[in-house]
C-alpha positions in Angstrom: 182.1 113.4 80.1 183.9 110.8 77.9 183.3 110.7 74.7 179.8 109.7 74.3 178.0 109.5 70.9 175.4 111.5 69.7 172.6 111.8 67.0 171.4 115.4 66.1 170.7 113.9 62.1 167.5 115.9 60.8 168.8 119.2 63.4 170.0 122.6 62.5 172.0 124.0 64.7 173.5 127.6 64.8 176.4 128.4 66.9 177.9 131.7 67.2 181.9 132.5 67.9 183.0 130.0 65.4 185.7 131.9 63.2 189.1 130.8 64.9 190.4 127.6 64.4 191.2 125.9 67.2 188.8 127.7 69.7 185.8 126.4 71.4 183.2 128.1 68.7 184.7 125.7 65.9 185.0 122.6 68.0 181.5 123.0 69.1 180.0 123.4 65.0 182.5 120.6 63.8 180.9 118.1 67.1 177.4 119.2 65.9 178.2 118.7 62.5 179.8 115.2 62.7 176.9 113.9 64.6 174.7 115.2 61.5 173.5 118.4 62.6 173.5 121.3 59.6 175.4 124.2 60.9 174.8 128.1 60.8 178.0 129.2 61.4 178.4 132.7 63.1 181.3 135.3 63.6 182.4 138.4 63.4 184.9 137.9 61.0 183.5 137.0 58.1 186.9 135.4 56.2 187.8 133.4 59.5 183.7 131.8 59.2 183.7 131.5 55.8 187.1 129.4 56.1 185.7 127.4 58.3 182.8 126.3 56.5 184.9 125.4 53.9 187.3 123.0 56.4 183.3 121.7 57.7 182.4 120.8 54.0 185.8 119.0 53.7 184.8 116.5 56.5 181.9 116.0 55.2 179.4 119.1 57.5 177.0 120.6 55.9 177.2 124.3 56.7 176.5 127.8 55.9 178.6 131.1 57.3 176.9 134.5 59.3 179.2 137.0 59.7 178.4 140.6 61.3 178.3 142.0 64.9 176.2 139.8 67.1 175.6 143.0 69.9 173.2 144.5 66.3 169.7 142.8 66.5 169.7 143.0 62.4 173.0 140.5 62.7 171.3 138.4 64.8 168.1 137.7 63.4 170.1 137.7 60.0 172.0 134.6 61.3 168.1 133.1 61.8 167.2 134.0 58.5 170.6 132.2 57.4 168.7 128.8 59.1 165.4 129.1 57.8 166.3 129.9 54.4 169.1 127.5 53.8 167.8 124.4 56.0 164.1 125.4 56.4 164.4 125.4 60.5 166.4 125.9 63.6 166.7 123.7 66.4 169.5 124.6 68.4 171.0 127.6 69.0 174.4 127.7 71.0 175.9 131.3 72.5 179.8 130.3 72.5 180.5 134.3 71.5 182.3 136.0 73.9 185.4 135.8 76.3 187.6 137.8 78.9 188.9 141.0 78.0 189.0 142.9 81.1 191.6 141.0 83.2 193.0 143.2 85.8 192.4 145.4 88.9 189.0 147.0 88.9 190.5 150.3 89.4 191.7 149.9 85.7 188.8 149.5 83.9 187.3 151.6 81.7 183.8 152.1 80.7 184.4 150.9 77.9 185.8 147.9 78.3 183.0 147.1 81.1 180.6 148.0 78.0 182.7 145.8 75.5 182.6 142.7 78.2 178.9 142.9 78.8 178.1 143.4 75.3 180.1 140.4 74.1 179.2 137.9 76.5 175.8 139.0 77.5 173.7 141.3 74.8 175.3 138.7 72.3 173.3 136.0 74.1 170.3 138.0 74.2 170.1 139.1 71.1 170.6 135.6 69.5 168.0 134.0 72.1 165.7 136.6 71.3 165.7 136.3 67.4 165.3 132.3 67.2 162.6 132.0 70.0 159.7 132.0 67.0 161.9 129.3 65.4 163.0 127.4 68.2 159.0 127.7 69.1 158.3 126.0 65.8 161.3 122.8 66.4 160.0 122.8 70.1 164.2 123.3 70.4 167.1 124.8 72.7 169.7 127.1 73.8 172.6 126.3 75.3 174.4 129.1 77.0 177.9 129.6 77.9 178.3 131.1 81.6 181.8 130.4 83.5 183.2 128.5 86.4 183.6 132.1 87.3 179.8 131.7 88.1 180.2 129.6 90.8 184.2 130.3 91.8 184.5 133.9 91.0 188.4 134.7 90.6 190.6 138.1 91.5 191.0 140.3 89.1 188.0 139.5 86.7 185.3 141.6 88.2 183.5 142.3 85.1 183.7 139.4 83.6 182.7 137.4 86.9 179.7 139.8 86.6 178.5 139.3 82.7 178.9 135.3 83.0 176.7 135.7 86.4 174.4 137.7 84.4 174.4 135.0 81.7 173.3 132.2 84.3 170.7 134.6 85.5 169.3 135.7 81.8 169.6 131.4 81.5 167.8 130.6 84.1 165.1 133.5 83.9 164.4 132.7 79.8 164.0 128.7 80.5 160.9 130.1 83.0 159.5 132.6 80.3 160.0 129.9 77.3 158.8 126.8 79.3 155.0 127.3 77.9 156.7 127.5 74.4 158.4 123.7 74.7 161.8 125.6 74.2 164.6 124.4 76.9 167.3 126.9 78.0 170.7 126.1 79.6 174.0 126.4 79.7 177.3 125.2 80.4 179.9 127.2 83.2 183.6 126.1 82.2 186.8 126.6 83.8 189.6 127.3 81.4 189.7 125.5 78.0 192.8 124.1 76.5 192.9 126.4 73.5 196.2 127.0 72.1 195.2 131.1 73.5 195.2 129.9 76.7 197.9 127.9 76.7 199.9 130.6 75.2 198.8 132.4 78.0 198.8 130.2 80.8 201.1 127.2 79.6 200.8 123.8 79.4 200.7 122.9 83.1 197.8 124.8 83.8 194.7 123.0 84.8 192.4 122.7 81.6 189.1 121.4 81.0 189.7 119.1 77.5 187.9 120.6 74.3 186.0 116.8 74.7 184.3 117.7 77.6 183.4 121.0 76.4 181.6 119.4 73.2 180.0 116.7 75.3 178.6 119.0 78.0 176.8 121.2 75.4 176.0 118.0 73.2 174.1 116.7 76.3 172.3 119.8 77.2 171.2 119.8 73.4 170.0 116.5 73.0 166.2 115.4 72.9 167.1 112.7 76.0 167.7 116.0 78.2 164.4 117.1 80.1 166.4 120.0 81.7 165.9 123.7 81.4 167.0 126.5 83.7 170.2 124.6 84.6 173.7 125.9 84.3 176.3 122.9 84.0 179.6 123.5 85.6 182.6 121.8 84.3 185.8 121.6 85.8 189.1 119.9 84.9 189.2 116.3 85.9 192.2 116.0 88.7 195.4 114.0 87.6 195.4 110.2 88.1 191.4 109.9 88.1 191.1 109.0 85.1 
């Protein structure tokens, strides 16, 4: 990817995991919003949304906040409602929410982290999908996933997250069948670590990152009405030094 520019003017587009600054939910609303999408914004945390809606309206993006748990179908289809009320439709619907908990040996984890990590990167995804399929019927719209490199590369020890991003792919491939009739296209993206200033903390700034450009440009893509695709799951990977 490199930067290339895009026109979503007339779209709605509601993206979930937005409420940090900095992480990949907000970069991926503030891209849609610049290239003239209107934005449902959706979080958990209703003060970190609702700031960021504010910092969209100060460059200029049009957008509105959703905050609740997106693992309650009454959240979810209340972030719809947030779409069809304030802009009228909803084109685009994009599952950032989510993330890797469970890090360590499998003989550590608990049930309930194993029913935290599936419920945050999966049932989120599902219960989203399933509440703006009428909607996304209407736009003849799409949903753009967010599996994990992990997908294709899985890693030691990340079991259980390996196993909620596979089952992301899979729900991802499986809804682009069941929707196809319906003129709604469903993919997603698989990344390998994003340079967030989390992961850096984490990992440092040597690690191998994929750049928050090629993040925004891969879903961009995947969203856009030039893209025939559906059912496809989009790995991206860090570019290797001196190829650029």
């Amino acid at each position: 990817m490199n930067g290339r520019s895009f026109d979503f003017k007339g779209k709605v587009a509601l993206v979930t995991g937005v409420g940090r600054a900095g992480q990949i939910g907000n970069a991926v609303a503030l891209a849609f919003g610049k290239a003239g999408a209107k934005i449902v914004a959706c979080d958990l945390n209703a003060v970190g949304v609702t700031e960021r809606v504010r910092e969209f309206a100060a460059q200029g993006v049009d957008a509105r906040p959703s905050a609740g748990d997106l693992t309650e179908p009454d959240i979810a289809a209340l972030a719809v409602e947030v779409a069809l009320k304030h802009f009228g439709r909803l084109d685009i619907v994009i599952n950032v929410a989510g993330g890797l908990t469970t890090y360590g040996p499998i003989s550590d984890i608990t049930a309930q982290a194993i029913d935290r990590e599936i419920a945050i990167n999966l049932k989120t995804t599902v219960l989203v999908s399933q509440a703006a399929i009428e909607a996304l019927t209407s736009s003849r719209g799409c949903i753009v996933n967010f599996a994990s490199i992990a997908y294709y590369n899985p890693q030691s020890p990340m079991a259980v997250y390996s196993a909620a991003k596979a089952a992301v792919a899979g729900f991802t491939r499986s809804l682009a069948l069941e929707l196809q009739d319906r003129h709604v296209r469903v993919n997603a993206i698989a990344p390998a670590m994003v340079r967030t200033l989390d992961n850096v903390a984490a990992a440092g700034e040597e690690g191998h990152y994929v750049e928050m450009q090629e993040i925004t440009d891969g879903v961009m893509s995947l969203a856009s009405s030039d893209a025939a695709m559906s059912g496809q799951i989009l790995p991206i990977s860090p570019v290797p030094a001196g190829s650029l």
